[in-house]
C-alpha positions as CSV (number, residue, x, y, z in Angstrom):
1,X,30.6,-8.6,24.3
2,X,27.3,-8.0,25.4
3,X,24.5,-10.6,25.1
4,X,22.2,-10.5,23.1
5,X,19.3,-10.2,25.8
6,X,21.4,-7.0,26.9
7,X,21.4,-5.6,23.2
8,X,17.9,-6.1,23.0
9,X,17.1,-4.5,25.4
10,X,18.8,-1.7,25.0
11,X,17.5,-1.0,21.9
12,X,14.0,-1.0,23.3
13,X,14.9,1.4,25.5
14,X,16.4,3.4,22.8
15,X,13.6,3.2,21.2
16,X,11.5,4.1,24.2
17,X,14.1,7.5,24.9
18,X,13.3,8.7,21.1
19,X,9.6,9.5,22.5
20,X,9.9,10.7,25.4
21,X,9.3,14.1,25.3
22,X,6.8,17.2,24.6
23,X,6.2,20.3,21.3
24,X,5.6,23.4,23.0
25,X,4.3,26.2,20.7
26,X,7.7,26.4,19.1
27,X,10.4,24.7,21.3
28,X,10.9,20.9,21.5
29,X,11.2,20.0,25.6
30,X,11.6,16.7,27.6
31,X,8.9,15.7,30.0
32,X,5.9,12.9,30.8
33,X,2.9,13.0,32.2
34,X,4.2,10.7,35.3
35,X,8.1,9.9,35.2
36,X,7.4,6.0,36.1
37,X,4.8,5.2,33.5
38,X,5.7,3.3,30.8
39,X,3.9,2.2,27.5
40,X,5.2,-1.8,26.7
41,X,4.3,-2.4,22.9
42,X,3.3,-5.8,22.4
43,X,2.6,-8.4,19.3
44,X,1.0,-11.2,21.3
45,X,-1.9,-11.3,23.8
46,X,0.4,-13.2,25.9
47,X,3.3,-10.3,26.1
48,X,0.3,-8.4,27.1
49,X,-1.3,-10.4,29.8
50,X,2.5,-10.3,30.7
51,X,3.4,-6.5,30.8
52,X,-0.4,-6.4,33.0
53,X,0.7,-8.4,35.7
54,X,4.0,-6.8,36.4
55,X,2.6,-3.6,35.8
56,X,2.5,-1.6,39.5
57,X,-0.8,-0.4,38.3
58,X,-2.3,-0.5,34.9
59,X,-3.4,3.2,33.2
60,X,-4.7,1.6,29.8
61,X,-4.5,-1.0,27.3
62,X,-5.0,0.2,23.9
63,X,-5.8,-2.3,21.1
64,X,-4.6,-1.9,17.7
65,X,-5.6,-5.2,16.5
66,X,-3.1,-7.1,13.6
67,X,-0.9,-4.5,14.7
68,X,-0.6,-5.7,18.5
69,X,-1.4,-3.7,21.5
70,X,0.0,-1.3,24.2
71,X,-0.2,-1.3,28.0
72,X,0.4,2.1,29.6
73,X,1.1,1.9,33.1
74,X,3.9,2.3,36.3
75,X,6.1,-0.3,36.2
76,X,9.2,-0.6,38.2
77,X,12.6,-1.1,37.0
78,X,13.2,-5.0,37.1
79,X,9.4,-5.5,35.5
80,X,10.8,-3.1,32.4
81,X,14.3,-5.0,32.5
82,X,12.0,-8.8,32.3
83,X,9.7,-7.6,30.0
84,X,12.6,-6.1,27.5
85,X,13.9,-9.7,27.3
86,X,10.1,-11.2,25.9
87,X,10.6,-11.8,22.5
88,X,6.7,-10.7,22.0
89,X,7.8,-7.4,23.6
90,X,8.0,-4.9,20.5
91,X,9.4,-1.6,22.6
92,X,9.1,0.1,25.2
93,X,8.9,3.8,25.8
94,X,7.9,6.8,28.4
95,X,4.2,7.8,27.9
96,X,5.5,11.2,27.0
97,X,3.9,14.0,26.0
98,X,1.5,15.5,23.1
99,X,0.5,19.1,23.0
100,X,-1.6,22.2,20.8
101,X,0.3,23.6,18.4
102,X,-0.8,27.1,18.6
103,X,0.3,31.0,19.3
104,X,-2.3,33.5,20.3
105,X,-2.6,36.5,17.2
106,X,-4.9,39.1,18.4
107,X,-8.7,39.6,16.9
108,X,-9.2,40.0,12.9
109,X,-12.7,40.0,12.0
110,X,-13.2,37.7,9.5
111,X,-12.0,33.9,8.8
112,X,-9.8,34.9,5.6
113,X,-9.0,31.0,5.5
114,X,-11.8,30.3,4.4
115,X,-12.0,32.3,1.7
116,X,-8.8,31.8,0.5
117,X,-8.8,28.2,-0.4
118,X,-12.2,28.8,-2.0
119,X,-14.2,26.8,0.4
120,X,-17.0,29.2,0.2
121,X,-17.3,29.0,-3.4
122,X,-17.8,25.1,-2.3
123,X,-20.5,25.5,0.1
124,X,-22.1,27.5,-2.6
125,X,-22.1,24.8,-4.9
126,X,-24.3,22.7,-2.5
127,X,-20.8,21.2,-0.7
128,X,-21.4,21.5,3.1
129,X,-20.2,17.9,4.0
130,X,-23.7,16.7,5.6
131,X,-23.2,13.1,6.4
132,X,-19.3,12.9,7.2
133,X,-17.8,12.4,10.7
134,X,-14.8,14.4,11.7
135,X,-13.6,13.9,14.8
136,X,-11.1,16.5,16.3
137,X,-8.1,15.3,18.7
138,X,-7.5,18.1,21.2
139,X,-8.8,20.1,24.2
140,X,-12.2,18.9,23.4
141,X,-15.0,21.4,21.8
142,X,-17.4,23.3,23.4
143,X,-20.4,21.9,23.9
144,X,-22.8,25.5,23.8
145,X,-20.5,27.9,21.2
146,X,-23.8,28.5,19.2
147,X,-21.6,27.8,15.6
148,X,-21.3,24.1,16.7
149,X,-24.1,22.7,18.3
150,X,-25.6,22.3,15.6
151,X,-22.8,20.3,14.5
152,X,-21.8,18.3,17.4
153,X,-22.2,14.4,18.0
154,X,-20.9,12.3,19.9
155,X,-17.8,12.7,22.2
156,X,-15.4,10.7,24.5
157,X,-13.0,12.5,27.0
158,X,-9.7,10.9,27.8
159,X,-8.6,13.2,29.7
160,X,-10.6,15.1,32.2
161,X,-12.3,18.8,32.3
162,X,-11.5,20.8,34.8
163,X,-14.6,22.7,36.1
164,X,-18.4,22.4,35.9
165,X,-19.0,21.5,32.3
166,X,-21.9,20.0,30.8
167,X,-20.2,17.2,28.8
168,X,-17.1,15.3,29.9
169,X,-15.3,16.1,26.4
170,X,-16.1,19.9,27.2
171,X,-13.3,22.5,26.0
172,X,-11.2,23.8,29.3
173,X,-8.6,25.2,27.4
174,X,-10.0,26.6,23.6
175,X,-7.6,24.9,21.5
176,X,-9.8,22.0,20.4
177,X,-12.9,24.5,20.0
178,X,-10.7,26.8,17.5
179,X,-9.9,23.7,15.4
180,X,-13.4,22.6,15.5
181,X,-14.5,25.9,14.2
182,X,-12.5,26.2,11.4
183,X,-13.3,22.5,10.0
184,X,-16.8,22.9,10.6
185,X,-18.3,25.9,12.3
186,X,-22.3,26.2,10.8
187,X,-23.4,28.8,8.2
188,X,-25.6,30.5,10.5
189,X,-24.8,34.9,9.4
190,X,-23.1,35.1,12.3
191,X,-20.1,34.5,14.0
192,X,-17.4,32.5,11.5
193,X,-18.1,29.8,8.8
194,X,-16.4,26.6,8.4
195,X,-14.6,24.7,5.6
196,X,-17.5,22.4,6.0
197,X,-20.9,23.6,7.5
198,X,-22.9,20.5,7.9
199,X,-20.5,17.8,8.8
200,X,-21.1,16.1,12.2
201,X,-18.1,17.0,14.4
202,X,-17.2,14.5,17.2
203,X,-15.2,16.0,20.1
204,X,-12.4,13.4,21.2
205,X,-10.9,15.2,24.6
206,X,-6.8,14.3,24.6
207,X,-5.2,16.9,25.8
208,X,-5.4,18.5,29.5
209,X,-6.6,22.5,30.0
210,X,-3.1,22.9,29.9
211,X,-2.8,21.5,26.3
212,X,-1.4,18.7,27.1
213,X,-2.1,15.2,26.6
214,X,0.1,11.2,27.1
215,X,1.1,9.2,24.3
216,X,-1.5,6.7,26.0
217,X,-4.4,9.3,26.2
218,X,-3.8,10.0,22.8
219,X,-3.2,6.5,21.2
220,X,-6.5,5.8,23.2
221,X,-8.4,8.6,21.2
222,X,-7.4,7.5,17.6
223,X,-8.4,4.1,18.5
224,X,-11.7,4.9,19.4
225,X,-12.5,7.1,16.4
226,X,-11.1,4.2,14.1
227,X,-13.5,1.8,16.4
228,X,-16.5,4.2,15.8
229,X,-16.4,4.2,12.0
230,X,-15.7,8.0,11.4
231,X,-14.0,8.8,8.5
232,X,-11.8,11.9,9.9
233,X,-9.2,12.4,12.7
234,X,-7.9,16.2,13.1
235,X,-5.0,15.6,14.9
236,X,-3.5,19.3,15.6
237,X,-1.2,18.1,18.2
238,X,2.6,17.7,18.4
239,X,5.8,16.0,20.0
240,X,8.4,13.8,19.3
241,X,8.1,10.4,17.9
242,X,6.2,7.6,19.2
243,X,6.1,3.7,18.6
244,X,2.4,4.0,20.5
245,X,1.4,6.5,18.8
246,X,2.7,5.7,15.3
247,X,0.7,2.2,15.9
248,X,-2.7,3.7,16.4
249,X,-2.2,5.6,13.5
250,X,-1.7,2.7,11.3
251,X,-4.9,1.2,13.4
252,X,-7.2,4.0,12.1
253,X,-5.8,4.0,9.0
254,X,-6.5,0.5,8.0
255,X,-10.1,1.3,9.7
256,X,-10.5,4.4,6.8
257,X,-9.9,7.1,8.6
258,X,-8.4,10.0,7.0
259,X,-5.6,11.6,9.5
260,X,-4.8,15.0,9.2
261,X,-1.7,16.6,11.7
262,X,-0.3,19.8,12.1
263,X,3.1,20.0,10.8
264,X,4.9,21.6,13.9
265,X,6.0,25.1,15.4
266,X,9.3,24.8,15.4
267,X,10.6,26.1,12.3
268,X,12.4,22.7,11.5
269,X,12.1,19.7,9.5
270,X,9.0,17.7,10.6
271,X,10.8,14.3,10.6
272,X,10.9,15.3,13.9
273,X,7.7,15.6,14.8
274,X,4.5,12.9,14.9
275,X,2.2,12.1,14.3
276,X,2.5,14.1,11.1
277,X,6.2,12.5,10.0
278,X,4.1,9.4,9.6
279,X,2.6,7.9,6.2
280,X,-0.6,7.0,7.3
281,X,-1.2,11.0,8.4
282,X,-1.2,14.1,5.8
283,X,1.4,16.5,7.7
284,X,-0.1,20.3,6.9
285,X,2.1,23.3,7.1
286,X,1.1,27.1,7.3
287,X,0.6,29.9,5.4
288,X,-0.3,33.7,5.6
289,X,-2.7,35.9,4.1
290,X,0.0,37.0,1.1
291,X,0.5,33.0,0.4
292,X,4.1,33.3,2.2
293,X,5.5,30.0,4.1
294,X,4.7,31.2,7.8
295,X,8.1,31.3,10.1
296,X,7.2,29.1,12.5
297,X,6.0,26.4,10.4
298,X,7.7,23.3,9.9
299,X,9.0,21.8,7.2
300,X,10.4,18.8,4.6
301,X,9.9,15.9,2.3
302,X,6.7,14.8,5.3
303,X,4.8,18.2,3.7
304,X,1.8,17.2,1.8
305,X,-0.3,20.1,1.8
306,X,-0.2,23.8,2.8
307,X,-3.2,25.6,4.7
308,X,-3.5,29.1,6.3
309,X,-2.2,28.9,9.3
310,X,-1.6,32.9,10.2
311,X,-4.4,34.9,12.0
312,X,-6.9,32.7,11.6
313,X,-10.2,33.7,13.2
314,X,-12.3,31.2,14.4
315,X,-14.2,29.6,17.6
316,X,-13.1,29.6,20.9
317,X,-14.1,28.1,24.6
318,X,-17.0,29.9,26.4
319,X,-18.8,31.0,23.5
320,X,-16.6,33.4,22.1
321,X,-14.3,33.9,19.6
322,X,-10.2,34.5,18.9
323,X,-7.7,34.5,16.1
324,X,-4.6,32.2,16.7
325,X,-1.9,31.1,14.7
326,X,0.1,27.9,14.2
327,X,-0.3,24.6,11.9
328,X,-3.0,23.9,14.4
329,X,-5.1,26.0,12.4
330,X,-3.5,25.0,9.1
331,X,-5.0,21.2,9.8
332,X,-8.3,21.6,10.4
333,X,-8.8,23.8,6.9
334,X,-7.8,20.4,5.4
335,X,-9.9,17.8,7.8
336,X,-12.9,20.3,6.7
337,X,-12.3,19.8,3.1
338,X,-11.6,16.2,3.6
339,X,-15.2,15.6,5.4
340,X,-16.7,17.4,2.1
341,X,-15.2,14.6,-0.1
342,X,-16.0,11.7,2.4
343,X,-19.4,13.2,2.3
344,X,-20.0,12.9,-1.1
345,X,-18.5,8.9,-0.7
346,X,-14.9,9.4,-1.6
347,X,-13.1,7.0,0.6
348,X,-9.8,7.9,3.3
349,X,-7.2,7.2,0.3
350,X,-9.2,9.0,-2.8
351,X,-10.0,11.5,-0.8
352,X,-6.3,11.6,0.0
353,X,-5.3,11.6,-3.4
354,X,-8.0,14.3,-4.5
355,X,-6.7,16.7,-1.9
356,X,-3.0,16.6,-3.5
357,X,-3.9,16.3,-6.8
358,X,-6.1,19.8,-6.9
359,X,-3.5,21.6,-4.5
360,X,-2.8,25.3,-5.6
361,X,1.3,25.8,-6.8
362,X,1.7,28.8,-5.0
363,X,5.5,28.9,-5.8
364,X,6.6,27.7,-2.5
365,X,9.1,24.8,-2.8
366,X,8.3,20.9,-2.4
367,X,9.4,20.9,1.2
368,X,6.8,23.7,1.9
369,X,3.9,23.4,0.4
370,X,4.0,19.7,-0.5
371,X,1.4,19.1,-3.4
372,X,0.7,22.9,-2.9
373,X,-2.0,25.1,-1.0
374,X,-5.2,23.5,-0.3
375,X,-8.3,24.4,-2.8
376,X,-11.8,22.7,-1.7
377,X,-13.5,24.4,-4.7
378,X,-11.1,22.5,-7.1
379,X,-11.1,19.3,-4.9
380,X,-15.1,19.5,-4.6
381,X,-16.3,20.0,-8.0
382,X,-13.3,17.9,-9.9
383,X,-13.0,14.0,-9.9
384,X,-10.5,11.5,-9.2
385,X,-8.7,10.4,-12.5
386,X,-9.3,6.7,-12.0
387,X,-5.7,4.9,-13.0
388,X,-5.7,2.8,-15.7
389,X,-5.5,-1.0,-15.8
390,X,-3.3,-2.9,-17.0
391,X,-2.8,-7.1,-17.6
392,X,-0.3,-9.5,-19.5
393,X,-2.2,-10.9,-22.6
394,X,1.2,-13.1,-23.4
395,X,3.3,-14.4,-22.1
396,X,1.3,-15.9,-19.3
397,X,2.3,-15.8,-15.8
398,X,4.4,-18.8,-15.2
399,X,4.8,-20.1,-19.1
400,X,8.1,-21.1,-20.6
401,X,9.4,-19.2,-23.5
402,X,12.1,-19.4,-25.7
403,X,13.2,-17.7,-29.0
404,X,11.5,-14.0,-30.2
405,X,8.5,-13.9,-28.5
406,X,5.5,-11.0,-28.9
407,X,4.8,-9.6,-25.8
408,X,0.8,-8.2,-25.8
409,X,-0.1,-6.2,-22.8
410,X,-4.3,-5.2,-22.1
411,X,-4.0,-1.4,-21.0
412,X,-7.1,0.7,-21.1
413,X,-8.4,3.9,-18.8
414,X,-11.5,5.1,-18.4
415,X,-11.0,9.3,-18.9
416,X,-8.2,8.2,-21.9
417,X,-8.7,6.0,-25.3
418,X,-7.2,3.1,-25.7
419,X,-4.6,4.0,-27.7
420,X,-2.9,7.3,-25.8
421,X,-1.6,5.5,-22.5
422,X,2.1,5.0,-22.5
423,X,3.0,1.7,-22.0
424,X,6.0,0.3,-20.8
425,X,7.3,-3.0,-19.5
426,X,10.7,-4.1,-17.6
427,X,12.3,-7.2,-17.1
428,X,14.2,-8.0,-13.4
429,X,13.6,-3.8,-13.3
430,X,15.6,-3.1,-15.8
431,X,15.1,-0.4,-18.4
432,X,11.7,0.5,-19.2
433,X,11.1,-1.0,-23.0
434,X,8.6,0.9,-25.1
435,X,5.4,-0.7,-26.6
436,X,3.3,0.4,-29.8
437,X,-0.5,0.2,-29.6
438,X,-2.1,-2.3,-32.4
439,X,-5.4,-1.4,-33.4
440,X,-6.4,-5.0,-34.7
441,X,-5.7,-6.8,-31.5
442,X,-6.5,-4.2,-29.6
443,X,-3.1,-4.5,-27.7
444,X,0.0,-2.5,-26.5
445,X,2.7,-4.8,-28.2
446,X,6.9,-5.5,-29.0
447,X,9.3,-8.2,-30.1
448,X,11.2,-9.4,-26.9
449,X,14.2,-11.6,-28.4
450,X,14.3,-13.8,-25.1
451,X,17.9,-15.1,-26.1
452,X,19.3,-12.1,-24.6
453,X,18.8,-13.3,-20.8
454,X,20.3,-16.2,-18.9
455,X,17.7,-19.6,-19.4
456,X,16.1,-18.8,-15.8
457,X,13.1,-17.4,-14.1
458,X,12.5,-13.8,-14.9
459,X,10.1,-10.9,-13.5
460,X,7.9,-8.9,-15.9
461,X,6.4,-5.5,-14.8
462,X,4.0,-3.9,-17.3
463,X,3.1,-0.4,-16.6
464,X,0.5,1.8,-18.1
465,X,0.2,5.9,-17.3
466,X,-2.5,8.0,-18.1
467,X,-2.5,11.5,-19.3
468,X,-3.2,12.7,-15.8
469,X,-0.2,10.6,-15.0
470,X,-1.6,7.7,-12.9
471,X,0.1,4.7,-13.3
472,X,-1.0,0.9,-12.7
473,X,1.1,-1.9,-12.6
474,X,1.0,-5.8,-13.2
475,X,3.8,-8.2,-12.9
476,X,4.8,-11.9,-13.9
477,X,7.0,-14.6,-13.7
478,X,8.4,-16.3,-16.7
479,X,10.9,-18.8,-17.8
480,X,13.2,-18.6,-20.6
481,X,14.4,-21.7,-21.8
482,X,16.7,-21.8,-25.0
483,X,19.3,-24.4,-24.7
484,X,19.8,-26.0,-27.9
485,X,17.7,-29.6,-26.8
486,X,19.8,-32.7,-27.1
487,X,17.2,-35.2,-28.2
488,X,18.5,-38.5,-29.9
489,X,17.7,-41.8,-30.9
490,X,20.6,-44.1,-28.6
491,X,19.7,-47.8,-30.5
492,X,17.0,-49.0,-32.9
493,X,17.0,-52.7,-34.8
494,X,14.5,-54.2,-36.5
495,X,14.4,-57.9,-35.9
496,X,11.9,-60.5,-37.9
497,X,9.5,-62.7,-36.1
498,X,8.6,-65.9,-37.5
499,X,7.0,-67.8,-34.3
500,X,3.3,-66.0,-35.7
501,X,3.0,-69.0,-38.5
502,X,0.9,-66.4,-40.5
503,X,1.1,-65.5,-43.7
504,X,2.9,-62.1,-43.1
505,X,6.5,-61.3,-42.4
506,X,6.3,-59.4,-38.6
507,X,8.8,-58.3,-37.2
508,X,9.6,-56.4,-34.0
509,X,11.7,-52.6,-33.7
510,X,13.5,-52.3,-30.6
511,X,14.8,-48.5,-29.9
512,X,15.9,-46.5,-27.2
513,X,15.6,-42.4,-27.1
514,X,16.9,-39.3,-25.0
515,X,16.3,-35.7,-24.1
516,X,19.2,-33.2,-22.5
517,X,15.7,-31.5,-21.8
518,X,13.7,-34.0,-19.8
519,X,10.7,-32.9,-22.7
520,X,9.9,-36.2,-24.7
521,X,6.7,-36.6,-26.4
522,X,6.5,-38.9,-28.6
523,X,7.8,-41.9,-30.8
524,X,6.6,-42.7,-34.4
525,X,7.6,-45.9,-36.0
526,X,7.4,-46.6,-39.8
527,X,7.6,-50.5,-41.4
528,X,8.4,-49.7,-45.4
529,X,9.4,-52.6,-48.0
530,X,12.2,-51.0,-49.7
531,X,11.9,-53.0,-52.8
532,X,8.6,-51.4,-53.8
533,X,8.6,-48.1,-51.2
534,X,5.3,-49.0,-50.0
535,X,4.7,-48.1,-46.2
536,X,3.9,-51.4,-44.6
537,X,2.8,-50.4,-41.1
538,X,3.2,-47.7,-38.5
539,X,3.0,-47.4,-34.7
540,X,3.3,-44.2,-31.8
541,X,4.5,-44.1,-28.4
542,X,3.8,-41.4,-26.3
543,X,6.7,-41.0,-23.9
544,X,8.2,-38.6,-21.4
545,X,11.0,-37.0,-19.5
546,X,14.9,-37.5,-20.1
547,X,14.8,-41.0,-21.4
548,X,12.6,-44.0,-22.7
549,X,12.5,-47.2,-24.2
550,X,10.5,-50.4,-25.6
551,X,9.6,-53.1,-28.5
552,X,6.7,-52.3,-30.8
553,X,5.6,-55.2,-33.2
554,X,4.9,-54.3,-37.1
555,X,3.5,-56.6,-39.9
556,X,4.1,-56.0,-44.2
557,X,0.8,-58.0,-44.6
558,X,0.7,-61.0,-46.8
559,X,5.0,-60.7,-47.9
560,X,5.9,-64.3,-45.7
561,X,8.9,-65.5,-47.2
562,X,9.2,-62.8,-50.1
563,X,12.6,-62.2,-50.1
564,X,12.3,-58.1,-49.7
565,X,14.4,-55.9,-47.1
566,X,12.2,-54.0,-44.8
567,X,13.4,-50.5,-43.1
568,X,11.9,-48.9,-40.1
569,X,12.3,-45.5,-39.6
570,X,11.6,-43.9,-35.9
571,X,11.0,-40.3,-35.5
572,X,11.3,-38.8,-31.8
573,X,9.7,-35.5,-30.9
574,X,10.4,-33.6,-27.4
575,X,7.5,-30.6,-25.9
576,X,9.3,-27.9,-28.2
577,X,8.7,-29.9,-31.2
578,X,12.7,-30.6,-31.9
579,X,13.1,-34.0,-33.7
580,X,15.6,-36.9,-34.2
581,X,15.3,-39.8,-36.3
582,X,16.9,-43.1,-37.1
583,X,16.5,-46.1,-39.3
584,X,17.0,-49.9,-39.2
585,X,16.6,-52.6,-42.4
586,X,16.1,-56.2,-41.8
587,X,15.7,-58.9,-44.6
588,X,12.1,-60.9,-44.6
589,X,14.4,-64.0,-45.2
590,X,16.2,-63.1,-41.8
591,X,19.4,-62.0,-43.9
């Protein structure tokens, strides 16, 4: 049997196998930028300093903060082997390959695009995105087309240009300047127009003039635009899956940034293909000009949104202009709506959530068009529903219960009235149990008989939908306690004192009490002369948990040597208010 180092690290090498590899234009291939470099995942800066020093030569360390970091580098065999065995060592894997997803169409005219998902209509309105950032994760942009200057900020090459450009991020290949164009190209009367006009594009240079771009150079780009604050990453770029890469899409996601990816060429299920398989990243698929699902496109359950995606005219390197196809031109249509929204102050998870909710049905299925095709005008000029809220009212989180209880649940929303959510609750997430809304307390209440559940701790969720169907959630912990309590009185006497030489007959009541329950409260003593019924005296003990004990002293004032019986009677009450009692008679004459 194979140790459990061995297993280990065998699975990080599995791991590390699943990603190596690059998306052409619509075939899946094998390959790496350099067969001998390595990316080692790490969770501890100690792993990290680690993987350095047996790196041959270190390419880049990437940071993705609570999430650990990466070192990409060339590492010989015996360093991977060691460094597979460190427990702060989270995988391993080639720094493959990430490339355009695109296919050259021929020349239309006009951006049709555009038009189609109404982001003109948008722009009219007064929507031009001024004030977002959207960075796009390519070839790079070029840095003179006349519809982008005006738009550009700042960029960051990670890979380099090859020729005499005037900005390292420059466009050698016309992929990344295509994209650009289509998310953001200015309104100028000439050349094309943008989903967004006015948004401040930021040129992140991943891939090669070839198209191509490492794991490593492309992890490095997301986590610089999720260290700069911008608040969209166009990611139309491809290839098989990636623990790097999956990582610093989770980095600029917790940062805010909204990541948009192309869904894939391959005319396949895009659980295949990252970084759009991943949660933190809207996968986009493709469309024509008759709303038909283009051939190429991808597919599956990933699909969130559908863009145009067939002969789309836009931008291209050296100033000039070219109509490609692909769900590299499906994403930026949706990174250029998603600036509009961010503009406007949505944050990366509304704007998210606005996107789907105003999507087109265009009677694709699910796995095509995901929430449906994209439509800035609807997106633009609607709201976000806000969901409800929802809180227990009773019982309280942590209380003990017992018996028929009323369960009261505070729902309210601010586009609905009080009374039209629907209003469930479950306990341990079981069936959902109904509730009826009650106009005096202002409520969402039902009877919950709590002697149908084991005595023991139980989970409440309460759940409240709106008409637009967003749903909140609130959950609490409560105990249900219905034993039957045994609480009894285990010995009382009642004993006369006559060392007080006083003219009263005193006596003392000795008991002893119990509680199956652990719950007592307290014990009331009464001193009655049963020859008249008048109550002589009283005392109360406060007591507590499963058992208690003690002597209290009572006096019938004035009745020395009388001759009358005296009875005491002694009430115990437990937490839950059950009671026991018991009495005890004793003759003043000591008989």
């Amino acid at each position: 049997m194979d140790s459990p180092e061995v297993c280990r690290r065998e699975l990080l090498y599995g791991l590390g196998a699943v990603g190596i590899g690059t998306l052409t234009l619509g075939t899946g291939t094998a390959g790496a930028v350099d067969a001998d470099r390595h990316i080692v995942g790490t969770s501890t800066r100690a792993a990290t300093d680690a993987a350095k020093r047996r790196a041959d030569s270190v390419f880049r360390v990437l940071d993705f903060g609570d999430i650990g970091q990466a070192v990409a580098g060339q590492f010989s065999e015996d360093a991977l082997d060691n460094l597979a065995r460190n427990p702060n060592v989270r995988y391993i894997e080639v720094d493959g390959e990430m490339h355009a997803i695109s296919i050259d169409s021929g020349d239309p005219e006009v951006p049709w695009g555009v038009d189609r998902i109404d982001a003109e209509k948008a722009q009219s309105d007064g929507a031009t995105g001024d004030g977002a950032d959207v960075s796009i994760l390519d070839t790079g942009i070029d840095s003179n087309h006349p519809d982008l200057q005006a738009n550009l900020g700042t960029g960051k090459a990670f890979v380099k240009s090859r020729g005499p450009y005037a900005e390292a991020w420059d466009d050698d290949n016309g992929h990344g300047t295509h994209c650009a164009g289509t998310a953001d190209a200015v309104n100028d009367g000439e050349g094309v127009v943008g989903v967004s006009t006015a948004a401040t594009l930021h040129a992140v240079k991943v891939l090669d003039k070839n198209g191509s771009g490492s794991y490593s150079d492309v992890a490095a780009g997301l986590e610089w635009v999720a260290n700069q604050g911008y608040d969209v990453g166009s990611l139309s770029l491809g290839g098989p899956k990636s623990s790097t890469i999956k990582d610093a899409c989770q980095y600029a996601y917790d940062r805010g940034v909204l990541l948009v990816a192309a869904a894939g060429n391959d005319g396949s299920d895009v659980e295949g293909t990252a970084p759009a398989t991943y949660s933190t990243v809207m996968a986009i698929s493709a469309t024509d000009d008759t709303d038909g699902f283009a051939s190429f496109s991808n597919y599956g359950s990933d699909i969130e949104l559908a863009a145009p995606g067939v002969d789309v005219y836009s931008t291209y390197a050296g100033g000039s202009y070219r109509t490609l196809s692909g769900t590299s031109m499906a994403c930026p249509h949706v990174s250029g709506a998603g600036g509009q929204l961010m503009a406007q102050g949505y944050g990366h998870t509304d704007t998210r959530a606005q996107l789907n909710d105003t999507a087109e049905d265009i009677g694709l299925s699910d796995s095509e068009q995901g929430n449906g095709l994209l439509d800035v005008e609807a997106a633009v000029s609607g709201s976000v529903d806000a969901s409800p809220t929802v809180s227990w009212v009773t019982p309280s989180d942590g209380e003990t219960i017992s018996g028929t209880v009323t369960v009261q649940i505070d729902a309210s929303d601010s586009e609905d009235s009080d009374d039209s959510l629907d209003v469930t609750y479950t306990i341990d997430d079981g069936t959902e149990r109904s509730t009826s809304y009650n106009s005096t307390s202002g409520n969402y209440e039902d009877s919950w008989d709590t002697t149908g559940v084991s005595d023991s701790d139980h989970s409440l969720t309460a759940s409240a939908t709106d008409s637009a169907g967003n749903t909140t959630s609130a959950s609490i912990t409560v105990t249900t306690d219905n034993t039957e309590s045994t609480l009894a009185v285990d010995s009382l006497s009642l004993r006369e004192d006559n060392s007080g030489g006083n003219p009263h007959a005193d006596f003392d009541a000795s008991w002893s009490v119990s509680d199956s329950d652990s719950d007592l409260q307290t014990v009331d003593l009464t001193l009655t002369d049963t020859d008249t019924g008048a109550t002589e005296d009283t005392a109360s003990v406060d007591v507590s948990g499963s058992d208690a004990s003690g002597t209290n002293s009572l006096s019938a004032k004035f009745d020395e040597n009388n001759g009358h019986t005296y009875e005491v009677e002694l009430v115990v009450t437990d937490a839950a208010g059950n009671t026991a009692s018991a009495t005890a008679t004793e003759g003043e004459d000591g008989s």
